[in-house]
N, C-alpha and C positions, 0 to 999 in steps of 0.2 A: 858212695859218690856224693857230690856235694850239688845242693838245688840253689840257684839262684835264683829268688822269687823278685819279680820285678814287679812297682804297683805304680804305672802312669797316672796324673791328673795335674790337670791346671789350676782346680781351684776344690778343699775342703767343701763339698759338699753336704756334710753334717756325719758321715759313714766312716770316714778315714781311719777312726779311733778304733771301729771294730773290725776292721780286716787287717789290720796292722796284729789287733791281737789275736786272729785269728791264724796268723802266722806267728805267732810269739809260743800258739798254745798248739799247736804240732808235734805228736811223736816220734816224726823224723828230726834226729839229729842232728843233723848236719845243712845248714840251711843260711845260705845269706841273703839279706833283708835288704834292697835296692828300692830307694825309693828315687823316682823318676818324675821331676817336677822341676822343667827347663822351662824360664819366663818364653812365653810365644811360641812354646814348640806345640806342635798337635800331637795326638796322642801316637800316632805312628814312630813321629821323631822322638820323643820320649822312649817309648818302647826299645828302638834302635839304639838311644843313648844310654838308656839303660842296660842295655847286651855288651855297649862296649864298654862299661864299669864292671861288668860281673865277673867272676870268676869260674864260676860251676860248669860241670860238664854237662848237666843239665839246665832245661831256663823252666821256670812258671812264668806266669803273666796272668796278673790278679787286678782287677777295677777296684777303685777306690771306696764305691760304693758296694763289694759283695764280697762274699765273707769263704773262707776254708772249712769244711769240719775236721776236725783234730788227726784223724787219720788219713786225710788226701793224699797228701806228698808219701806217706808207706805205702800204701796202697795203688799211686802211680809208678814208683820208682822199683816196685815189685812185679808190675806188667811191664814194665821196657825193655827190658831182652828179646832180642829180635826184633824192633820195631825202632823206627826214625822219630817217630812219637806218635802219641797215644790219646783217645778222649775215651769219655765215660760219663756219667751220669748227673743231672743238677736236679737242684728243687728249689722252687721261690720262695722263699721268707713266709711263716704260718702256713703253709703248707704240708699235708703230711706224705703225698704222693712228688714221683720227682720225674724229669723228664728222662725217659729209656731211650738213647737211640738203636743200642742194644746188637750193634753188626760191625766190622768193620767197613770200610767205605772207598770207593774206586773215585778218580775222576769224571769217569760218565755218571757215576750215581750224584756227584757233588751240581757236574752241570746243571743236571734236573731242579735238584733240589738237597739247601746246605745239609748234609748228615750229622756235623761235628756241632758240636756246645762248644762255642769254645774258651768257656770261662774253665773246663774240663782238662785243657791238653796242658801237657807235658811232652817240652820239644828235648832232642840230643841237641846238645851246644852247634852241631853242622849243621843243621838246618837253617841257624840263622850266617854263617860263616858263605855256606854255598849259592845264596841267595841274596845276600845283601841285607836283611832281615825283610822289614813292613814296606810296602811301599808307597813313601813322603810325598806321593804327586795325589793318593786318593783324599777324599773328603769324607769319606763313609764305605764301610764294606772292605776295608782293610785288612780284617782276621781274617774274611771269607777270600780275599784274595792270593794271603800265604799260605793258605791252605790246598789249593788249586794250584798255584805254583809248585809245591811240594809235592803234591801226587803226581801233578805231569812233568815234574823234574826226575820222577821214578821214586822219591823216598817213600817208606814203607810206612805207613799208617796202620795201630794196633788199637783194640778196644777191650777195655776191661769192666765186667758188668756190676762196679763200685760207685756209691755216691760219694764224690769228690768236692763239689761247686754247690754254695749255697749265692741264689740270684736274686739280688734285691730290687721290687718294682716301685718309684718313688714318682713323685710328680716332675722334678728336675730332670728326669731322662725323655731326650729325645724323641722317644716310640711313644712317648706318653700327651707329647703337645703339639705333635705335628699333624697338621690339618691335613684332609682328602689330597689337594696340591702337591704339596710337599710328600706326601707319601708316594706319590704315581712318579714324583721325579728320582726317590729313591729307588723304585723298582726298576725305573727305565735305568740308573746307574749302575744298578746291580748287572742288570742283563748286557749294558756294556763291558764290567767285568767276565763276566762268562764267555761273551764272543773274543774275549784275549786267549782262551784257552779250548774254545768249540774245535773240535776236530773233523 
């Protein structure tokens, strides 16, 4: 089956060069390379326009700034039987331990709190067909929301205990310059996202 890896961003950040080739240096075969960098679009619309260039019956969805290790895409595309799609394992850059979430994951588990990596998942091409893909109205917490979507749509979510996702922590990301303020208004967003799918 063929992976369409899509890598959304607005602007070269300094990283581009190495997760492009860390899709280049991939033991899976079959693999096409979408890059997704529409003037003005957020990375949600990117992500969407990127889905509807692709081809594969499967998507990746890879930042610009974080990297693949060489066996991901085999090793996700190996667990996808049976499952809507799947997450698994990351570790940040000089790191030698990786984050485990190590189960697979329900909606009430996700309500609590996120389960999924999601620089980790591997969707079937439906997921974004049945759905619409990301949704273009959020400003943050976007991965966390199609993901919640997808469970409480019924698709099945799979975990495979591989590391897949390497996660790069640099000064230009968001989580890294955002003051007390800004952070308490992200979580109060988050938790708006949640009550779209509280039961």
């Amino acid at each position: 089956m063929k992976v369409s890896v899509i890598i959304p961003y607005n602007i070269d950040r300094g990283y581009l060069k190495y997760a492009i080739q860390s899709v280049k240096d991939q033991t899976y075969p079959f693999i096409e390379l979408i890059m997704a960098n529409q003037p003005g679009y957020t990375c949600a619309q990117n992500i969407n326009w990127g889905f509807k260039q692709s081809t594969g019956q499967l998507i990746k969805i890879l930042a610009e700034d974080d990297m693949l290790p060489s066996n991901s895409i085999t090793d996700l595309v190996s667990g996808m039987p049976g499952y809507d799609f799947i997450s698994a394992n990351a570790r940040y850059i000089g790191e030698v331990n990786y984050v485990d979430y190590g189960h697979q994951t329900t909606l009430d588990e996700m309500l609590i709190h996120n389960q999924i990596h999601g620089g980790t998942v591997l969707y079937t091409r439906l997921c974004f067909i049945m759905t619409g893909g990301y949704d273009e109205t959020l400003t943050t917490g976007e991965e966390y929301d199609f993901h919640l979507n997808l469970l409480n749509l019924g698709f099945k979510h799979g975990y495979i205990d591989k590391l897949v996702h390497i996660y790069r922590v640099h000064p230009f990301q968001k989580s890294t310059w955002t003051n007390s303020e800004e952070k308490l208004k992200r979580h109060q967003y988050i938790q708006q996202i949640r009550n779209r799918y509280a039961r």
